[in-house]
VOKERO-439477 format. One line per 8 residues: number of its first residue (from 1); for each residue x, y, z of N, C-alpha, C, CB. Coordinates in steps of 0.1 Angstrom, whole numbers, plus 2048, in hexadecimal, padded with zeros to 3 digits. Each point is the difference from the previous one (the first is absolute). Last residue first. Glycine has a CB too. Layout:
! residues N
NUM = X/Y/Z/X/Y/Z/X/Y/Z/X/Y/Z; ...
***
This chain:
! residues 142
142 = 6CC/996/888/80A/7F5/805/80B/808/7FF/7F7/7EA/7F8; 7E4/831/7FA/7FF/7F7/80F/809/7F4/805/7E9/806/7FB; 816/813/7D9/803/808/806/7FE/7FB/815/7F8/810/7E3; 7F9/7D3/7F6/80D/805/801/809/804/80B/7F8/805/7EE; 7D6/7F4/80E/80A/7F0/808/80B/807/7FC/7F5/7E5/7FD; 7EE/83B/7EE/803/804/80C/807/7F1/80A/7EB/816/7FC; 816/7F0/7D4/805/80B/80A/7FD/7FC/809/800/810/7F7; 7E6/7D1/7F5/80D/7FB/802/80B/80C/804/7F9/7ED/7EE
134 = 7D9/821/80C/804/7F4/80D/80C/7FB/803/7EF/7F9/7FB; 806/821/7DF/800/80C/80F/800/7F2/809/7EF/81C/7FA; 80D/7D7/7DC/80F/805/7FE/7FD/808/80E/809/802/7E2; 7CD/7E7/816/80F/7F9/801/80B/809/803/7F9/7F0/7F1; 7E3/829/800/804/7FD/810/7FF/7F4/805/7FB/812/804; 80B/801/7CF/805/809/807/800/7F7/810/7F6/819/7EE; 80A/7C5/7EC/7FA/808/804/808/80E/809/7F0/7EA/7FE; 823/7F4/7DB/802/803/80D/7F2/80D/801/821/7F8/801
126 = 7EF/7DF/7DD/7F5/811/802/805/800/80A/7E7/804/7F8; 82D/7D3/7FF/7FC/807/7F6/7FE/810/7FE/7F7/7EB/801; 823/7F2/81E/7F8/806/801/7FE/805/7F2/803/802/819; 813/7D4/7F9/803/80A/7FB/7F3/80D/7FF/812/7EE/7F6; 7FD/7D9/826/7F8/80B/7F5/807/812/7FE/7E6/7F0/809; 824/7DA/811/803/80D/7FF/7FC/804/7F2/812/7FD/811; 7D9/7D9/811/804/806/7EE/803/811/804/7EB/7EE/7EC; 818/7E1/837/7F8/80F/7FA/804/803/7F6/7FE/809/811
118 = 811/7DA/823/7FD/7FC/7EC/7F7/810/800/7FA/7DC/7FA; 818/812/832/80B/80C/7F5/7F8/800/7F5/81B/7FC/807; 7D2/7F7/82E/802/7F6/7F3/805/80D/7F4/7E9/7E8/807; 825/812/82F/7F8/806/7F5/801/7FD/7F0/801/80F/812; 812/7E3/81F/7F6/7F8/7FB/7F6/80A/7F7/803/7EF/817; 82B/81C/7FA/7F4/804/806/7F7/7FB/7FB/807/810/806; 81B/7E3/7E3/807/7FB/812/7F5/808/804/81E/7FF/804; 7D3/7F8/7CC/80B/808/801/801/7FB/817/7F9/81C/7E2
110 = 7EB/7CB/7EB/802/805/80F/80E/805/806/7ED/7F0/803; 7FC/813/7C9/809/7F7/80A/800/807/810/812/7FA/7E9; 7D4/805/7DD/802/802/80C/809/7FA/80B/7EE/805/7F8; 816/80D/7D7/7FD/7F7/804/800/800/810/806/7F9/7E9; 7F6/830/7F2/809/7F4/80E/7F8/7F9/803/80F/80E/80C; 7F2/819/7C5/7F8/7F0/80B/80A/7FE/803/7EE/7F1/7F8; 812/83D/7EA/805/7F3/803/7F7/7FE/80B/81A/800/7F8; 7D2/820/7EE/811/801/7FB/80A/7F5/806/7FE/81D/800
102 = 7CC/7F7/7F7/806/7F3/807/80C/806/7FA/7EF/7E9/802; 7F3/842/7FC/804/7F4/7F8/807/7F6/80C/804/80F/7E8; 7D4/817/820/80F/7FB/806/800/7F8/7F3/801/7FE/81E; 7DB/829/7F5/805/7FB/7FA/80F/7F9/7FC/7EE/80C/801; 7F1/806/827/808/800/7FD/805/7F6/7F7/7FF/80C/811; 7D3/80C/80F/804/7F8/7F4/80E/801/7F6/7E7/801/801; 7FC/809/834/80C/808/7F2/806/7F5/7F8/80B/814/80E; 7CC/7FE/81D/807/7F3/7F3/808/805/7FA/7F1/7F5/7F9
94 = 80A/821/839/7FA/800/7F4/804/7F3/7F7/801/819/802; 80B/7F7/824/7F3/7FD/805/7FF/802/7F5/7F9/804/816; 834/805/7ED/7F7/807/80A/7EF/7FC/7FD/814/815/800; 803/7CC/7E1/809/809/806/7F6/80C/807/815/7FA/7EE; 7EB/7D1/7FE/7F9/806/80A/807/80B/803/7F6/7ED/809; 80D/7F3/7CC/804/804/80B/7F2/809/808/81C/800/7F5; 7F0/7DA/7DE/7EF/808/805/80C/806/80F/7DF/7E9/7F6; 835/80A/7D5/801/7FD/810/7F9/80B/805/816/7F5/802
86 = 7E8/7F7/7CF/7FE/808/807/7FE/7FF/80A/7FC/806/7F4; 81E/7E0/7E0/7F5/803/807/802/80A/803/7FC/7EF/807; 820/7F9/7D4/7FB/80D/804/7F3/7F9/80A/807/812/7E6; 825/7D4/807/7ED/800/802/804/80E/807/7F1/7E3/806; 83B/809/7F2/7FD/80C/7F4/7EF/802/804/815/7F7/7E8; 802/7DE/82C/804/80A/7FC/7F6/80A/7F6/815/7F1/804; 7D4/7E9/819/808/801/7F8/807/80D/7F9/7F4/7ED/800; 7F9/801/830/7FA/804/7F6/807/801/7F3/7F5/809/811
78 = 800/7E2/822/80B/800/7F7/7F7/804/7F3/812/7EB/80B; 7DE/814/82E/7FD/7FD/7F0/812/806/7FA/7DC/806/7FE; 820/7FB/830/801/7EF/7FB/7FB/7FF/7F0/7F9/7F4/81A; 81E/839/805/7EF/7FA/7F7/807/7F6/7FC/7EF/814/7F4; 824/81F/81D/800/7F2/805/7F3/7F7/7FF/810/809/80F; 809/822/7D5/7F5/7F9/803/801/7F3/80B/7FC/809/7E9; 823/824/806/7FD/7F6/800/7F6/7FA/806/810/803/7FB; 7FA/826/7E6/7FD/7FF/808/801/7F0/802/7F7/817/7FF
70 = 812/81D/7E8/7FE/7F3/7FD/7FF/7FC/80F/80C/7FD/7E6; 7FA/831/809/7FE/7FA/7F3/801/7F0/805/80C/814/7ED; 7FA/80A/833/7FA/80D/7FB/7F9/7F3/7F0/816/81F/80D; 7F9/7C3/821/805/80D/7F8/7F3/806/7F7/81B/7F6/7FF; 7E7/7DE/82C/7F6/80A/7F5/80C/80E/7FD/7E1/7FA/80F; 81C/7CF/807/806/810/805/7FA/802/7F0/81B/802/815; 7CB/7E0/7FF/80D/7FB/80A/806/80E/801/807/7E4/7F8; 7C5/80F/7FD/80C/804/7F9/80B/802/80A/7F2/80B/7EE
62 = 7EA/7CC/80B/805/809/808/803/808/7FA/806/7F5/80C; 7CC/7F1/7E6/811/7FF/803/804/80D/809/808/7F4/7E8; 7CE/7ED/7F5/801/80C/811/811/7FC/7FB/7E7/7FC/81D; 7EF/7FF/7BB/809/7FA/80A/80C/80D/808/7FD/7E7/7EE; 7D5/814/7EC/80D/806/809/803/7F9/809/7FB/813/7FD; 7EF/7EB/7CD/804/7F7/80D/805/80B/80A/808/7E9/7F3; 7EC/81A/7D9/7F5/802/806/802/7FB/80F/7F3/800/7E9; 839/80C/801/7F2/7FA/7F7/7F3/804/808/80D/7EA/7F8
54 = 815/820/825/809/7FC/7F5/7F3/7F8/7FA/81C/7FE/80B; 7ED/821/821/7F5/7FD/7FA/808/7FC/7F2/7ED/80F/80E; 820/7F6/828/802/80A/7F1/7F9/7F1/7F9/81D/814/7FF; 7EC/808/836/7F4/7F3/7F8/807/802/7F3/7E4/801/80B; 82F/80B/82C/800/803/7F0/7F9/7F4/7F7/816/80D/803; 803/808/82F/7F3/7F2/7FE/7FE/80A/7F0/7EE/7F4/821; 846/81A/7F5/7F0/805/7FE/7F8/7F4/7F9/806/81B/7FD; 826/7F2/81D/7F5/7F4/803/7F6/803/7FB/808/7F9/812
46 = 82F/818/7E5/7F0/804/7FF/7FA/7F1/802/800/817/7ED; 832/805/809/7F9/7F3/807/7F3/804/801/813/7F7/80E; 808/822/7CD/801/7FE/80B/7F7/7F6/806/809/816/800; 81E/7F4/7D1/7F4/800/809/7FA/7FA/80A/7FF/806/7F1; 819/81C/7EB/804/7F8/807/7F2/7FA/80B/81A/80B/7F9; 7EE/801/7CF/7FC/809/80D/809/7F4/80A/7E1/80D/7FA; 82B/7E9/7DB/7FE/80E/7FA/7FE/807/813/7F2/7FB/7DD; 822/7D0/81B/7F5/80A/804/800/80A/7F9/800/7FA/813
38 = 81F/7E3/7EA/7FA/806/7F3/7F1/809/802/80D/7EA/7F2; 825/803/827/7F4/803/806/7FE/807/7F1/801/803/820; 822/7D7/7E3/7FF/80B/801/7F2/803/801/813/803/7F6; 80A/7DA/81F/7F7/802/7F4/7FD/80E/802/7F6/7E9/7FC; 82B/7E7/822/7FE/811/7FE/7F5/804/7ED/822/806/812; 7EC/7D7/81A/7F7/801/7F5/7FE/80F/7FD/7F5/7EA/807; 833/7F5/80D/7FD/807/803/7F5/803/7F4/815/804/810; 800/7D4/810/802/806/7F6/7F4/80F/801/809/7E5/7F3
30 = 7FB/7FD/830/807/803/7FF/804/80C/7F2/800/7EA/812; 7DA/7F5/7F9/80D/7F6/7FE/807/80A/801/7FD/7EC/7F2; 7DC/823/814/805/7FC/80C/80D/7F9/7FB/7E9/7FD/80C; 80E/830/7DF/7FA/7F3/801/806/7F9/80C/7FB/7FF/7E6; 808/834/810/808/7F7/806/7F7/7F1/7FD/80C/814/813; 7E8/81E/7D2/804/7F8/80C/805/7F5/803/7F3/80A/802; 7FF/82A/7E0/80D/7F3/807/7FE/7F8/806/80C/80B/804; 7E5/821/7D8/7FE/7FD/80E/805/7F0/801/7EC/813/804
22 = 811/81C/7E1/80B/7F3/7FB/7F9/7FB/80E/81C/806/7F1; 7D2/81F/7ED/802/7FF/80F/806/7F2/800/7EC/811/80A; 816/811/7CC/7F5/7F9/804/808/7F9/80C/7F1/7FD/7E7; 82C/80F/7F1/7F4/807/804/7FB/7F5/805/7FB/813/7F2; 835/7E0/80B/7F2/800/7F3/7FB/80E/80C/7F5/7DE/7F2; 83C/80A/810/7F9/80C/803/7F7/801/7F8/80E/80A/808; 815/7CC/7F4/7FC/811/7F9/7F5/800/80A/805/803/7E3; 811/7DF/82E/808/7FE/7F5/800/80D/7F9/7FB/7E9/7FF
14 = 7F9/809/836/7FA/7FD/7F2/80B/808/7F8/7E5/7FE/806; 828/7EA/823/804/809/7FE/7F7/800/7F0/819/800/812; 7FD/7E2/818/7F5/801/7F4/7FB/809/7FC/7FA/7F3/805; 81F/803/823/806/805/7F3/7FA/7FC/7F9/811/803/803; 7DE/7F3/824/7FF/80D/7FE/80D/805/7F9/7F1/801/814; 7FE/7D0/7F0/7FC/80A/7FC/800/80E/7FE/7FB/7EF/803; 82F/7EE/7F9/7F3/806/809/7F5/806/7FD/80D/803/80B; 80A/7D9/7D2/803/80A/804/7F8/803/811/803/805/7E4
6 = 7FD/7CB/80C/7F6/809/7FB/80D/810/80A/7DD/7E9/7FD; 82E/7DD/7F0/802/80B/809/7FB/810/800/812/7F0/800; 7EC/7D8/7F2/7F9/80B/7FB/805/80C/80B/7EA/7F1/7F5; 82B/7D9/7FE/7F5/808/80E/802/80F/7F4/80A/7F5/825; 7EC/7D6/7C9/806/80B/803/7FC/80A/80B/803/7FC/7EA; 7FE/7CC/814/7F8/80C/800/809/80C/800/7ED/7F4/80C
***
């Protein structure tokens, strides 16, 4: 068996300097998972109960964290890339109907706090005015 001898990691060292936020982490084997961030917003934690309506059906979920253009879903439905629905929210006591494209599915997995991770990260289409004043204001509050 050959041995494989891996640099440190903290001479690793990217190669070229792109645009756009680099973020890092440590897997358990040690190695390191680094990818670049292709967000445009950044974005924040949120427990908000949410319906979205795909054909003539709705079905429930979470939203986990929420930016100005997209959002993730915690939901046992799987939907397929690129479907256009409308995510039904609750903002100050009102409906707000938020148009979304599917942009990827997770498969669900239980995380060490027995919370189940699955969901479709979506994209936002329209952005309502007051969406975009909710998500200011979880901003401006974390």
């Amino acid at each position: 068996m050959k041995t494989i001898f891996y640099p440190p990691l903290e001479s690793i060292k990217p190669a070229k300097k792109e645009s756009g936020k680099s973020t890092a982490e440590i897997r358990g084997n040690g190695m390191r998972n680094v990818h670049r961030e292709r967000r445009a917003f950044d974005r924040v934690p949120t427990k908000m109960e949410a319906r979205f309506m795909c054909g003539n059906r709705y079905y429930s979920g979470k939203i986990t964290d929420v930016s100005e253009k997209g959002m993730f879903i915690n939901t046992d439905i799987r939907l397929p890339n690129n479907v256009t629905l409308n995510i039904v929210m609750l903002i100050d006591n009102e409906i707000e109907i938020v148009p979304v494209t599917v942009k990827r599915s997770v498969e669900a997995s239980y995380r060490s706090d027995n919370f189940l991770s699955g969901g479709m990260g979506v994209e936002v289409v329209k952005s309502p005015a007051k969406f975009l004043t909710y998500v200011s204001g979880l901003k401006s509050a974390a």
